[in-house]
N, C-alpha and C positions, 0 to 999 in steps of 0.2 A: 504494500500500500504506500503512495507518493507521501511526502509529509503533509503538504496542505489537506488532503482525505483525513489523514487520522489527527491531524491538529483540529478539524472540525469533529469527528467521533470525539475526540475528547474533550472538545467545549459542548458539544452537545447542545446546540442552539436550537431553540423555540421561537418558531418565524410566528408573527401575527400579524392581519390584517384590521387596526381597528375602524376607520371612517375611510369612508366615499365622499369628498368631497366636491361639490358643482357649486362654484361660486361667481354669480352674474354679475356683482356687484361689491359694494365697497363693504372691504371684511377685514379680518384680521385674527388672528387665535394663537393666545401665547402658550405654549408647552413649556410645563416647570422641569426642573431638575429632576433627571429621570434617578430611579434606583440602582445600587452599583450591580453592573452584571448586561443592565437592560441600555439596549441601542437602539435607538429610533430612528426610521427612516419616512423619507416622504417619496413619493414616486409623482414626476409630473407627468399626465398624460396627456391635457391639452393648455393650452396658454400659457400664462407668465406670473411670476410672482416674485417679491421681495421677501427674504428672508433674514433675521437678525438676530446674530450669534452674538452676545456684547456688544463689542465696537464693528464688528465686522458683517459687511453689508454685502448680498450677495443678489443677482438677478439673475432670476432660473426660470428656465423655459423648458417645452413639452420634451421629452426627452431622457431630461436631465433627473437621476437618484443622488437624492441627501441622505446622507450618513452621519451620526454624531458617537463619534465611537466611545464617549468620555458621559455621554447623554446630559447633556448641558442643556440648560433652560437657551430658548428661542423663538422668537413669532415670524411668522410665515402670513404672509399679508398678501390682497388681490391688488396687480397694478391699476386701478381703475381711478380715474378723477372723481373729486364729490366727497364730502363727507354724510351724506344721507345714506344712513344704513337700514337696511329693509332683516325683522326678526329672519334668524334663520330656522326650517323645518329641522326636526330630525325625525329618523324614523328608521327602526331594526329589521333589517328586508330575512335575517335569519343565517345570515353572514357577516355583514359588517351592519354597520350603524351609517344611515346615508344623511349626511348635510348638506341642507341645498339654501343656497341665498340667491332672492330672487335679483333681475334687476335687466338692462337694456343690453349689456355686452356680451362677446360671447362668451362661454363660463370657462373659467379657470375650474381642470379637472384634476384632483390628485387622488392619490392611496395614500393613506398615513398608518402606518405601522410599526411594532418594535418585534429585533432582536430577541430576546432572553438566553443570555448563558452562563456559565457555571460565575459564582463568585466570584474568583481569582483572576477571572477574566479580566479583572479591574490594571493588575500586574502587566499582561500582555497588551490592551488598548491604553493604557493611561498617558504616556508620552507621546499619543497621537493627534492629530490637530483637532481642535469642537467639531470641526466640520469638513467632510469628505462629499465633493461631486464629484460624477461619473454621469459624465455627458453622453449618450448612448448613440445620439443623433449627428455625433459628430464624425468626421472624415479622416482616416486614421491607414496606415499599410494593411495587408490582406487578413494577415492576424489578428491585427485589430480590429476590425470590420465584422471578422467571424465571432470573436468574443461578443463584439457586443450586438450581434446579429442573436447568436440566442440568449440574451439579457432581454434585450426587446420583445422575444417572443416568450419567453419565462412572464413578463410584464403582461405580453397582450393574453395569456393566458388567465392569469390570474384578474384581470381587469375583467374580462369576459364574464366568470365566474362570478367577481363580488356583482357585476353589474346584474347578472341574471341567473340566480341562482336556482338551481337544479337539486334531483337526489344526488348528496355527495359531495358538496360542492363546497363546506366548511372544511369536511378533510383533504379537499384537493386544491383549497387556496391555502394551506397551511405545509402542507409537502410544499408544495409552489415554490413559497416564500421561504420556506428552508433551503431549496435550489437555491432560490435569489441570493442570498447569502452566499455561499459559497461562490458561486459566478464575481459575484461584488469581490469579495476578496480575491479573485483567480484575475479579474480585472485590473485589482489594483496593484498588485505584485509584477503582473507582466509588462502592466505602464509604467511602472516606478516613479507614482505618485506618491509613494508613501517613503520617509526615509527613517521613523524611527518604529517603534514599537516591533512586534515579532514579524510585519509585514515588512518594514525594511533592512531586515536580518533578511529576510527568504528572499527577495530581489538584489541582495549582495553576494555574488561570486564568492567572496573572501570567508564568511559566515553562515550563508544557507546549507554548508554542510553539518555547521555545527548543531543548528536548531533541528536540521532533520533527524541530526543522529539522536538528539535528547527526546525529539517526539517519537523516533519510535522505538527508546527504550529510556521511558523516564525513570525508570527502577534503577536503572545501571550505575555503578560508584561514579560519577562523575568527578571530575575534576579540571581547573582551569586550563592545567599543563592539559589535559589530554584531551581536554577540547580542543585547544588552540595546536595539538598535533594532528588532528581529525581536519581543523582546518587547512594547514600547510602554512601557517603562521605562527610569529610570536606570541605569547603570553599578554604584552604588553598592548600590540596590533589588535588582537582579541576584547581586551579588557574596555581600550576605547574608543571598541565599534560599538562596543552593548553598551556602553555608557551614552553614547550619542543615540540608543536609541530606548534608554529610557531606565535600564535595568543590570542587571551581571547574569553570567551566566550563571550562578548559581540559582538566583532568584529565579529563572527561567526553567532551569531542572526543580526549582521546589513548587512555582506554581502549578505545571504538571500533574507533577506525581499528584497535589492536593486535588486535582480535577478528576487524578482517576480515582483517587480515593473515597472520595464524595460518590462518584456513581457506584463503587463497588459497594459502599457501604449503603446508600440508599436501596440498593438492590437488593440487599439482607441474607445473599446466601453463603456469605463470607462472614468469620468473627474478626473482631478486630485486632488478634494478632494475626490472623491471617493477610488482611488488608494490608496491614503494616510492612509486612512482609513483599506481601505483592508489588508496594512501592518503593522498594529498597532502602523500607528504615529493620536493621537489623534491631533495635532496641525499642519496643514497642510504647516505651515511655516520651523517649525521644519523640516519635510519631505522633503520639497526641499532644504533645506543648505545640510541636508545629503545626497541627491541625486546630488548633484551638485558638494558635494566633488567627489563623486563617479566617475562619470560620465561627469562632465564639461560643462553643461549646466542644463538648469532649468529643469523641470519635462516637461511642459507647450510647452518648444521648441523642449525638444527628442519625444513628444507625436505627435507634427505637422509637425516634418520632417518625422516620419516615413509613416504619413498619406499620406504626401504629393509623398511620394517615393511610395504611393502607387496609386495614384493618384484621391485619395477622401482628397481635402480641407478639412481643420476643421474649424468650426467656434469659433471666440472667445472668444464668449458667454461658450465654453464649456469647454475653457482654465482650 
């Protein structure tokens, strides 16, 4: 399996589609500070719109996917003259939630939806910018054309679906959107629009060997020296490429392993020395202070809530 495949098995991302927006007229809808884990995205499908990440002012057209990898508070506004604003409808078609603002022009159409992935995800996105576009509509060599030829059609798919929905149609706009994601990231690696976080590790020659070799075996003793000889570089070379891009490789090897750990453990059919084990902490005490940083509970109690939300008790003989 290539590393970007199992970098997403192991964030295990939860695409959703919340609102259908059709906005004729003078609008505007600010998005708070998302939860750590969760990325929101906007999808333009038809017209234009102003979006405002703090200071930073962007004008996006039909095409064009917003990413906030860090889920930063923003409003996303219709370019439309006029400050008379007409209430807007909503109404839950049994897929998304559709908002429509009436008014003369022709409507500004998006998807608004978010990401959800593992906690630690916070480690890997964090040193990346508020905001990531992926212009889909634009003109690019054959590679890139094809990339984002099926992004477009990933979009028109899912667009089809929230607009007219079918049997089946919530679980196939959320496979969808889980594509989407991965496309979005396979996008942005191959453009090398990204330069810090694990995506501009994976678009770096000098380091996409190192992140591949920790994703696909984050159990393994790692260490700096023998990363930086996986790479065919220095220690030093090594140290202040991952610093430029947000982290060390340690931190990279330990947010890992906590991603697989968390689903092994959610999964319940592992003890938690076992787990521990599976993620190359030989000392299972060790395991839980770092899991606990992580995560803010012990290994033991994230393993029996989620059993419990499943609604199979654990015993805690197997604590």
């Amino acid at each position: 399996m290539d590393s970007l495949s199992e970098l997403v098995r192991l964030l295990a991302p939860s695409g959703t589609v919340d609102l259908h927006c059709r906005v004729a007229g003078a609008w505007s809808a600010f998005h708070d500070q998302a939860p750590p884990g969760h990325v929101p995205y906007h999808v333009i499908l038809h017209g234009r719109a102003e979006v405002m990440v703090g200071r930073q002012q962007l004008h996006v057209a039909a095409g064009d996917v917003l990413l906030f990898p860090r889920g930063g508070a923003h409003t996303v506004s219709g370019m439309y003259a006029g400050t008379r604003r007409a209430e807007p409808s909503r109404h839950f078609n049994g897929v998304v939630t559709e908002v429509v603002v009436p008014g003369n022009a022709a409507p500004l159409d998006i998807l608004c939806g978010t990401f959800v992935l593992g906690r630690t995800a916070s480690v890997l996105l964090g040193a990346m910018p508020e905001v990531l576009r992926v212009q889909t509509a634009g003109a690019g060599d054959e590679a890139d054309s094809e990339r984002h030829g099926w992004l477009r059609g990933l979009i028109g798919m899912m667009h089809e679906e929230a607009e007219r929905p079918g049997p089946g149609s919530a679980a196939i706009v959320a496979s969808l959107s889980n594509a989407m994601f991965t496309v979005l990231l396979r996008v942005l690696t191959a453009g090398g629009q990204v330069s810090a976080g694990v995506l501009g590790l994976m678009a770096d020659p000098r380091t996409a060997r190192a992140v591949d070799a920790v994703v696909r075996d984050p159990a393994h003793p790692w260490t700096v020296d023998g990363l930086a000889a996986t790479c065919h570089v220095s220690r030093a070379t090594l140290l202040r490429r991952f610093a430029h891009a947000g982290f060390t490789p340690l931190e990279l090897v330990s947010a890992l392993r906590m991603e697989r750990a968390a689903r092994l453990l959610a999964e319940g059919a592992m003890s938690v020395s076992a787990v521990a084990g599976a993620c190359g902490y030989v000392s299972q005490a060790a395991f839980g202070r770092v899991f606990a940083q992580h995560f803010g509970e012990r290994p033991s109690d994230y393993r029996r809530r989620h059993r419990d939300a499943r609604g199979h008790p654990i015993e805690e003989s197997a604590a």
